[in-house]
N, C-alpha and C positions, 0 to 999 in steps of 0.2 A: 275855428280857431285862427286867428290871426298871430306871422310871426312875421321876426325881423329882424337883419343883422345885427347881434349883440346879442341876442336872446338863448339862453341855455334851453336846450331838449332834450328829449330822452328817446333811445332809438336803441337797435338790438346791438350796436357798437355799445352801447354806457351811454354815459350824461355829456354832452359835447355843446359849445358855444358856436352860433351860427358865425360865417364868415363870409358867406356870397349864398345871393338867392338867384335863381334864376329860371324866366320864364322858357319852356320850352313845347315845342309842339311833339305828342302823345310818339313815346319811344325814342325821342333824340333826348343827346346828354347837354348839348350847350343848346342856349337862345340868348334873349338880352337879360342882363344884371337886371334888380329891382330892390328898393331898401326894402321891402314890406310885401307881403301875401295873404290874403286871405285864403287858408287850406280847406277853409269848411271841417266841417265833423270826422272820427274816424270811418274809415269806408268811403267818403266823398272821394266823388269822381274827379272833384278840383285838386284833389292832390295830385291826380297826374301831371300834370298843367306844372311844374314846379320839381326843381333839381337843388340842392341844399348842400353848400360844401359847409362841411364843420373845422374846428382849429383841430380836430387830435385825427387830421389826415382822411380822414373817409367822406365820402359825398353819398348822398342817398338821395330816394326820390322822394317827397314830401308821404307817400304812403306809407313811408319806413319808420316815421314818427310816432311816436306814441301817447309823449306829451309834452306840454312848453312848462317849465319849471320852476324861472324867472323873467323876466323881463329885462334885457340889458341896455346899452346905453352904443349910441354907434359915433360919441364923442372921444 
C-alpha cells in the first residue's frame, strides 16, 4: 500500500488525513519528512520504517494502519 500526505486512513484512532510522513530508523519517533511511502501489505516489516502524523492530533507508526480510504491531494 502506498500513502501520502493528503491521504485519509484508518487506524484504531478513527478515519484521520495524513499530515507528515516520516522516514525513521526501527524504534525512533523522528527521521526525515517524505511526501509519499511505500507501507507494503498489512504485517509488512516496511511499515516499521515509517512514523505518520495525522490532522486529528495523534501519530502512529505506519503498522497502526489498517487502511487508505481515499486518496488526497497535498495542493
Amino acid at each position: 500500500m502506498k500513502i501520502s500526505i493528503g491521504d485519509t486512513v484508518k487506524t484504531r484512532y478513527g478515519e484521520a488525513k495524513v499530515v507528515a510522513i516520516d522516514e525513521v530508523q526501527y524504534g525512533e519517533k523522528y527521521g526525515h519528512e517524505v511526501w509519499e511511502a511505500n507501507i507494503g501489505a498489512y504485517g509488512s516489516i516496511l511499515r516499521t520504517k515509517y512514523v505518520v502524523d495525522m490532522d486529528n492530533g495523534h501519530w502512529v507508526y505506519a503498522t497502526a494502519i489498517e487502511e487508505k480510504l481515499s486518496c488526497g491531494s497535498t495542493s
